[in-house]
C-alpha positions in Angstrom: 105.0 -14.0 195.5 107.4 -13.6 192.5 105.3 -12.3 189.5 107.2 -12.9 185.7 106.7 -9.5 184.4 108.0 -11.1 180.7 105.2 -11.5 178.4 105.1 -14.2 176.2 103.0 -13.0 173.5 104.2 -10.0 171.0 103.1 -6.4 170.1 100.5 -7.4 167.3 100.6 -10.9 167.5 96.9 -12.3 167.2 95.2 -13.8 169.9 92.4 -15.6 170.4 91.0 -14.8 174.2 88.2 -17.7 175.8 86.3 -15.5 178.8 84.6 -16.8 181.5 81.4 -17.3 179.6 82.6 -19.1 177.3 82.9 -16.5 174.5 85.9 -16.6 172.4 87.3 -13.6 170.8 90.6 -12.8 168.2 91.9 -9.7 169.0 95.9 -8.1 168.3 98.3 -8.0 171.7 99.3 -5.1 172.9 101.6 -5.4 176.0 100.2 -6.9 179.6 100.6 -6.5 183.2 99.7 -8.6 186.5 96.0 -8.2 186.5 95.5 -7.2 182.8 95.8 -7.5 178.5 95.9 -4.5 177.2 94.1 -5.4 173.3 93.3 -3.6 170.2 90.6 -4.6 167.3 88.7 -7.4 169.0 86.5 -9.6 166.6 84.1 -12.7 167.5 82.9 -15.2 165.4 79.5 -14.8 164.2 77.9 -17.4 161.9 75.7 -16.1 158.6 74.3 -17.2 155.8 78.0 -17.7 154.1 79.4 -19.2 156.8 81.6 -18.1 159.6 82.3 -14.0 159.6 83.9 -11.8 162.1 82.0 -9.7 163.9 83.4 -6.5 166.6 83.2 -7.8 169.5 82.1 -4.4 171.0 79.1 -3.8 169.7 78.1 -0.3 170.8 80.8 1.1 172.1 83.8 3.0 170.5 87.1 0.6 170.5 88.9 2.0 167.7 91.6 2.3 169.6 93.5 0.1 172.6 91.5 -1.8 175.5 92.1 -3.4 178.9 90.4 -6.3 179.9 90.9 -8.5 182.8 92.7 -11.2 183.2 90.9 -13.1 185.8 87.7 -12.9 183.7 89.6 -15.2 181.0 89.9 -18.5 181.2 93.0 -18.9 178.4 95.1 -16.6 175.9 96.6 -18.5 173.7 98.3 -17.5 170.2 95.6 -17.3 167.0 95.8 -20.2 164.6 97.3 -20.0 161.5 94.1 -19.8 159.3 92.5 -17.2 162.0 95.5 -15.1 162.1 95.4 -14.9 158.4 91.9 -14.3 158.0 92.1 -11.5 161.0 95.1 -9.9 159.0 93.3 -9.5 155.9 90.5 -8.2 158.1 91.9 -5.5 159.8 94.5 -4.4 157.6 94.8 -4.1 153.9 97.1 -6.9 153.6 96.1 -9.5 151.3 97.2 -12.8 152.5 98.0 -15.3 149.8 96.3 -18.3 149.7 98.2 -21.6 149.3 98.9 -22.4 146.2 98.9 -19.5 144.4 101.8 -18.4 141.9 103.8 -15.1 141.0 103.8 -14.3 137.6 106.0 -12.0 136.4 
């Protein structure tokens, strides 16, 4: 069996992963092999009194750093939208992302 050892997804590019549960995460690619994603700073959605919020997705253990995770416990991987990558930016970095309409003044 030929395997295509080209990724198609990016260092840091956001991705939102569906397991087979049915639980959805949004984590940032790192690089991936046959059986496995290798991920860093994965979130879930978790609804509160404001609305949706992200939540870790680990939460007891210590995933500060990079994580593998099966593949064949994930039903798809598919690139983050563009108003979940933006929000999981401004989450996990101190970038501000601007919103749409707003203006430079100088």
């Amino acid at each position: 069996m030929l395997v295509n050892s080209e990724s198609r997804f990016k260092k840091d590019d956001v991705l939102a992963l569906k397991n087979i549960l049915g639980e959805e995460i949004i984590c940032a690619f790192v690089e991936e092999d046959s059986t496995h994603y290798t991920i860093k700073k994965p979130f879930a959605m978790a609804m509160t009194q404001n609305g949706p919020a992200f939540a870790p997705a680990v939460m007891f253990g210590d995933c500060d750093g990079e994580m593998k995770i099966l593949k064949s416990q994930y039903l798809w991987a598919v690139p983050g939208n563009k108003e979940i990558t933006a929000a999981y930016t401004q989450q996990v970095s101190s970038i501000m992302v601007p919103q749409k309409d707003t203006k430079i003044i100088t």
